[in-house]
C-alpha positions as CSV (number, residue, x, y, z in Angstrom):
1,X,-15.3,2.6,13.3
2,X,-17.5,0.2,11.8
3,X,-15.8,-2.6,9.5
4,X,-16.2,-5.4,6.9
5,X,-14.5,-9.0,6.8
6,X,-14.0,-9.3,2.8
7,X,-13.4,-12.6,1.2
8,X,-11.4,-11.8,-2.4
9,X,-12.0,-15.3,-3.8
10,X,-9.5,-14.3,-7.4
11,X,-10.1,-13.4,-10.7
12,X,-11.4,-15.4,-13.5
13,X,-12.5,-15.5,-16.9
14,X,-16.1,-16.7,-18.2
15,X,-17.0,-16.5,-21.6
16,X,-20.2,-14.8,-22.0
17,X,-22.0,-15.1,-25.4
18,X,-18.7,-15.2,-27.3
19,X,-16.9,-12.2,-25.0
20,X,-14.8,-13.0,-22.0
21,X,-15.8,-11.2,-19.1
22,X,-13.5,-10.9,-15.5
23,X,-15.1,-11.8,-12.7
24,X,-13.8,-10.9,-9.0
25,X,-16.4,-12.9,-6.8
26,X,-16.3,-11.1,-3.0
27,X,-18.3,-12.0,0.2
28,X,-18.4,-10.3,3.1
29,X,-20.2,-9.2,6.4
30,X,-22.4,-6.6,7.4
31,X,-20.6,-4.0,9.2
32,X,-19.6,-5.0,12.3
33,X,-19.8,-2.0,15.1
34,X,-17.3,-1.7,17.9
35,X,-17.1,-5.0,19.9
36,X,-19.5,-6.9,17.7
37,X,-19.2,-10.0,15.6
38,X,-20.3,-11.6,12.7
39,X,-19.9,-15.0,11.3
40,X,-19.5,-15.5,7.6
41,X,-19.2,-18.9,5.4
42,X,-17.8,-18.8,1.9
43,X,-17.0,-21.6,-0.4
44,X,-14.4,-21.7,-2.9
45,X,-15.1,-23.6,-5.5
46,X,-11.9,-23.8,-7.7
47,X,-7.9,-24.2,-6.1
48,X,-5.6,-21.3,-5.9
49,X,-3.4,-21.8,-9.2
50,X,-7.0,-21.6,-11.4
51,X,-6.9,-17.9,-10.5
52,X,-4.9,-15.2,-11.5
53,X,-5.0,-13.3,-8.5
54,X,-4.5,-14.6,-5.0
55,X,-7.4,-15.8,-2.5
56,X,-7.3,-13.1,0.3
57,X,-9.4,-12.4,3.5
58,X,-9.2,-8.2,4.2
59,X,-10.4,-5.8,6.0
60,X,-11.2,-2.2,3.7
61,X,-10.2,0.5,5.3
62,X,-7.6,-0.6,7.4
63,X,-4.4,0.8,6.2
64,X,-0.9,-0.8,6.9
65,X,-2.1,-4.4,7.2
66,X,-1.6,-6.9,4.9
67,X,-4.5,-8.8,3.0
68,X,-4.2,-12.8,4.7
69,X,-3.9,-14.8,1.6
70,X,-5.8,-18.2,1.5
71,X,-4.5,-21.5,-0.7
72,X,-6.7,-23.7,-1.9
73,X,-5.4,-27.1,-2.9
């Protein structure tokens, strides 16, 4: 099957014109096929404890596996 490397870089709040909005900022790759690869670069601009949900690398689709959290300092 073909599959996605997803980058789940937390939640945050912005005020936007006077209303907070939640943002969830992803990257990710194109899919990969069978036996491919991809390379993908992310920056995360804020440390871990400014978010209120965890930094997390994951693959959609996949059940049973755990998302790999990431901690930022």
């Amino acid at each position: 099957m073909k599959r996605r490397l997803t980058v789940n870089m937390g939640e945050f709040e912005t005020d936007i014109n006077g209303t907070t909005v939640k943002q969830r900022p992803k990257e990710c790759t194109t899919l990969v096929h069978p036996d491919g690869s991809q390379f993908l670069t992310f920056v995360l601009s804020k440390p871990t404890i400014a978010s209120a949900e965890p930094y997390t690398l994951t693959v959609p689709g996949v059940e049973g596996v755990k998302p790999i959290e990431i901690r930022v300092p």
